[in-house]
Backbone bond lengths (Angstrom), bond angles and torsions (degrees), N, CA, C in turn:
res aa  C-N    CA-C-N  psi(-1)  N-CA   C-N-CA  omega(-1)  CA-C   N-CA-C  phi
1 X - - - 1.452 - - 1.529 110.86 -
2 X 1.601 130.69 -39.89 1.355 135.75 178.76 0.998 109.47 -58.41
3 X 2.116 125.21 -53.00 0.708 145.54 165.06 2.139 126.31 -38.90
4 X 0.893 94.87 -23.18 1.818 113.81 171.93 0.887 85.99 -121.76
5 X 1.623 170.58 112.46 1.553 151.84 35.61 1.235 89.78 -78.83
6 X 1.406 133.71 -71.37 1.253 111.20 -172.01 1.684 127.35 -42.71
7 X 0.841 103.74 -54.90 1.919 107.94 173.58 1.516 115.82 -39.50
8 X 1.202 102.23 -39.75 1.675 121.71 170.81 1.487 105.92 -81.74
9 X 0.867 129.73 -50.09 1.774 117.66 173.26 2.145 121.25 -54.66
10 X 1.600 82.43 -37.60 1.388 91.03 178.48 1.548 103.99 -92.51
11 X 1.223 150.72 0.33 1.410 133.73 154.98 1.659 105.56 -88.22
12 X 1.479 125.76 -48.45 1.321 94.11 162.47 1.736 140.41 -68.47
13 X 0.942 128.66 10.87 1.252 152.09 155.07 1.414 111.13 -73.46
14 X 1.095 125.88 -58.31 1.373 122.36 175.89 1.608 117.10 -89.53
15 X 1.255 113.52 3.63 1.787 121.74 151.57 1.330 104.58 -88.79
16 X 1.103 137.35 -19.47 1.612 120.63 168.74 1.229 128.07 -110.13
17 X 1.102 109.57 3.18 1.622 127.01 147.61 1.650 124.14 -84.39
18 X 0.947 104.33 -29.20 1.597 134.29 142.42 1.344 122.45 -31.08
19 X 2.015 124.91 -85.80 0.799 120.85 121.20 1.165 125.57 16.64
20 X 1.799 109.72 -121.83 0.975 108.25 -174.75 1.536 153.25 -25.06
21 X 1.543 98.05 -34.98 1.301 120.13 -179.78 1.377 118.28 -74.11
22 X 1.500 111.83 -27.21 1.336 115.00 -178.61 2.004 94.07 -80.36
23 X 0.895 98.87 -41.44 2.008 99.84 -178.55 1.224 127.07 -38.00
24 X 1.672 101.59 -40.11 1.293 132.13 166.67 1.523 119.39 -81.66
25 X 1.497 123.53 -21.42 1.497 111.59 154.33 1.403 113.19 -54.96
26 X 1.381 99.84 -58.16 1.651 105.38 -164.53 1.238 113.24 -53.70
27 X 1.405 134.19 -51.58 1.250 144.20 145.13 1.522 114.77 -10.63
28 X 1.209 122.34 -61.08 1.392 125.22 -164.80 1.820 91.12 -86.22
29 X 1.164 125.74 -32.19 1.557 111.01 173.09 1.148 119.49 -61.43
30 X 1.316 113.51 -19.63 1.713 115.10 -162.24 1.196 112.74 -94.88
31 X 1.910 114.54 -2.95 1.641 122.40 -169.19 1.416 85.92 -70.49
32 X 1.492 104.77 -178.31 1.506 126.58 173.44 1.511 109.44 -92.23
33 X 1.048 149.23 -9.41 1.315 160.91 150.78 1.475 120.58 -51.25
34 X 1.166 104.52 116.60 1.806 94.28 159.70 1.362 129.81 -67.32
35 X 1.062 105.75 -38.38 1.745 103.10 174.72 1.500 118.25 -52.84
36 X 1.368 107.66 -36.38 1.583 118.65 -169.81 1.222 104.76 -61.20
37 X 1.818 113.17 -49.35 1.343 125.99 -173.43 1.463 109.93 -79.92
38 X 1.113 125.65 -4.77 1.705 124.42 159.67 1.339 116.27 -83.85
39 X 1.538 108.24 -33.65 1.411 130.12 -169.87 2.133 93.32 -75.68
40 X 1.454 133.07 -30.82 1.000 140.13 -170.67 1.897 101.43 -86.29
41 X 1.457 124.25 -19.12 1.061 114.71 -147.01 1.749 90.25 -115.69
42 X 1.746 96.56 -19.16 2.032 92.55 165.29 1.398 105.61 -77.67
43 X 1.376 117.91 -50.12 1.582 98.11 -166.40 2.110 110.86 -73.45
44 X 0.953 127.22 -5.39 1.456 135.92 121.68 1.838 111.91 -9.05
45 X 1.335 89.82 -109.44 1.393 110.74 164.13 1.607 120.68 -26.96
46 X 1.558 106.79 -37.02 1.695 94.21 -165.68 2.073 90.36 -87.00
47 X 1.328 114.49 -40.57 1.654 124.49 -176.42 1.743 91.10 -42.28
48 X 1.890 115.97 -62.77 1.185 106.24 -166.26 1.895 116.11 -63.55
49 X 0.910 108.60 -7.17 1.499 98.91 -161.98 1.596 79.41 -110.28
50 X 1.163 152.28 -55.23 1.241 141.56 176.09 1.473 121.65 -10.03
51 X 1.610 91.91 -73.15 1.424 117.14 172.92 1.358 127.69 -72.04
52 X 1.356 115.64 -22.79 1.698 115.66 -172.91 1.774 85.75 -81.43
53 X 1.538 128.06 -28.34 1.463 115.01 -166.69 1.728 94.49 -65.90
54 X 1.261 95.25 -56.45 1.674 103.22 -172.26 1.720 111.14 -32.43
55 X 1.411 97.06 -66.09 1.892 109.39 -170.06 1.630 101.25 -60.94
56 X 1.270 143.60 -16.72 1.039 159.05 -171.84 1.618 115.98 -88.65
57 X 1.766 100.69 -33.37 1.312 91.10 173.68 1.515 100.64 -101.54
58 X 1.367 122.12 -24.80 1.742 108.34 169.31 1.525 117.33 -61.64
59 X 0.714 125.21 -26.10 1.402 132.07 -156.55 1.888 92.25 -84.04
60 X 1.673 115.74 -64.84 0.994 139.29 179.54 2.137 95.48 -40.24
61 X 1.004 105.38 -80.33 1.595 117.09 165.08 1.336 119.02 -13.07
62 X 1.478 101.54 -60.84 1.804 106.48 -171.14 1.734 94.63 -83.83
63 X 1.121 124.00 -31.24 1.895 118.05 176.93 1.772 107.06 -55.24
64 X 1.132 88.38 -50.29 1.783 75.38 -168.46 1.532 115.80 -81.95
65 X 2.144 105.17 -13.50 1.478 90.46 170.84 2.106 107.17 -60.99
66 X 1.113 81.50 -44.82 1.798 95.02 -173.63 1.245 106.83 -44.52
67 X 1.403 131.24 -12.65 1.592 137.28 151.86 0.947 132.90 -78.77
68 X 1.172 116.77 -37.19 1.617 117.71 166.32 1.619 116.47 -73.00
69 X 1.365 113.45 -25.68 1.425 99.94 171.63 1.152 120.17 -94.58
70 X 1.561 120.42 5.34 1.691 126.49 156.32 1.654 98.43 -69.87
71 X 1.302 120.81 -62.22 0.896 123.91 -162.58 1.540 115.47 -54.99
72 X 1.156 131.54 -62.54 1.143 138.96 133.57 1.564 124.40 10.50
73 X 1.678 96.38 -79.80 1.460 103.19 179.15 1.640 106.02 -51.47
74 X 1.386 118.84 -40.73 1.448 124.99 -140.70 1.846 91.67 -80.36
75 X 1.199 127.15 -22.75 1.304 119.55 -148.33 1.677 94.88 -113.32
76 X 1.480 127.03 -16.02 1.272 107.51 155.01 1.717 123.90 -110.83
């Protein structure tokens, strides 16, 4: 049970930093500066690659469990 509040404390924590972070791209795109708006389009880039690694390894995780219990099932 500690073990799942925490997991849940730390994904909403990192959805509103999340959030936020994207608020603050847009923000920095919308200055009049180019740098700002390059500077808006890495932390972009770092949110997407953050997260696409993350969803990539859950996703990846639950596929091959979903193989072993074909596999499994299939062989007895």
């Amino acid at each position: 049970m500690k073990n799942k509040l925490k997991q849940i404390a730390i994904f909403v924590l990192c959805l509103a930093i999340g959030f936020e972070s994207i608020h603050l791209a847009f923000w920095l795109m919308n200055m009049p500066s180019t740098p700002l708006f390059w500077l808006g389009i890495l932390v972009l880039t770092a949110i997407a690659f953050i997260s696409g690694t993350y969803v990539w390894q859950k996703v990846g995780a639950w596929i091959e469990k979903k193989f072993e219990e074909t596999e499994n099932s299939n062989h007895h």
